[in-house]
Every structure is written in C-alpha cells, then in structure tokens.
N, C-alpha and C positions, 0 to 999 in steps of 0.2 A: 630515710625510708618514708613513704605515702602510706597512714593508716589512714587518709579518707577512704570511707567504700566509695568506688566507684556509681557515677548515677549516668544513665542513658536512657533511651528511648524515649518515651511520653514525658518520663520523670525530669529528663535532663529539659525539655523543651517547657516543662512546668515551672522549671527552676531559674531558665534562660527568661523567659517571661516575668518571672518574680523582678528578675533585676533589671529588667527593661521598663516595669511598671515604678520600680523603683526610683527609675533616670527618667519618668517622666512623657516615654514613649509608649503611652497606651491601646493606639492604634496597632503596633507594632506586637504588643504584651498579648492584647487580643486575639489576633492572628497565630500565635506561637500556642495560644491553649487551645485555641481553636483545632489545629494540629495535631496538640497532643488528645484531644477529646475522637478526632476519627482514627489516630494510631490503636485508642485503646478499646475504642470501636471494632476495628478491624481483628484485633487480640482474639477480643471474645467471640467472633464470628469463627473466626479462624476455628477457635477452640471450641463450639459448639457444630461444625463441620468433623472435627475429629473424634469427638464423642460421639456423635450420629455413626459415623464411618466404623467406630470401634462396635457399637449395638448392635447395627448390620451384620458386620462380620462376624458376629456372635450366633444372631439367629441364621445367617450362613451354615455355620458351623454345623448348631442344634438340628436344622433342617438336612445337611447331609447324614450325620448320624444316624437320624431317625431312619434316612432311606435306605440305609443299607441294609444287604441280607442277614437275617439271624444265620448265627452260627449253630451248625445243625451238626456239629461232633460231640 
C-alpha cells in the first residue's frame, strides 16, 4: 500500500525541478518552477475572479431584495 500523499500541480513541477536541479540540469530546473510560479499564478487569479463573482452575486442578491414590493397583508 502507497502512504505517500500524493503531490501535483505546481508542487509536483517544484519537486520535478528539485531533482533536475539535483542532476545538474539547471536550465531545465528553471523552466519547471518557472511553470510552476505562472500555475500558481493562474490559482490565485482564478481564485480572486470567483471571489469577485461570489461579492457580486451577493449585492445581486441585496439589490433584488431591496426592490421588491413590501408586503402590504
């Protein structure tokens, strides 16, 4: 049975890099974090786009509420 936890994404190209830097291929190490530095670039974009999109649809929300008619029963 495999207890390593699994690594991927940026982490695994961090780790790929480590051992390439390791073997002496630093050109190659570079490129690979390089990679992983716009993967996790891309993360927090991503993630600060669906924050935004959650706010929005928030004062969406606030903003219908508000328009609606009182209830006059």
């Amino acid at each position: 049975m495999n207890t390593e936890p699994a690594v991927d994404g940026p982490d695994y190209l961090d780790t790929f890099a480590d051992r390439l830097a390791g073997e002496g291929a630093d050109i190659e190490a570079a490129q690979f974090r390089r990679l992983a530095r716009q993967w996790r670039d891309d993360q927090a974009a991503a993630q600060r786009a669906a924050d935004e999109a959650t706010f929005i649809n928030h004062q969406l929300n606030n903003a219908r509420r508000a328009l609606q008619p009182a209830d006059t029963h």
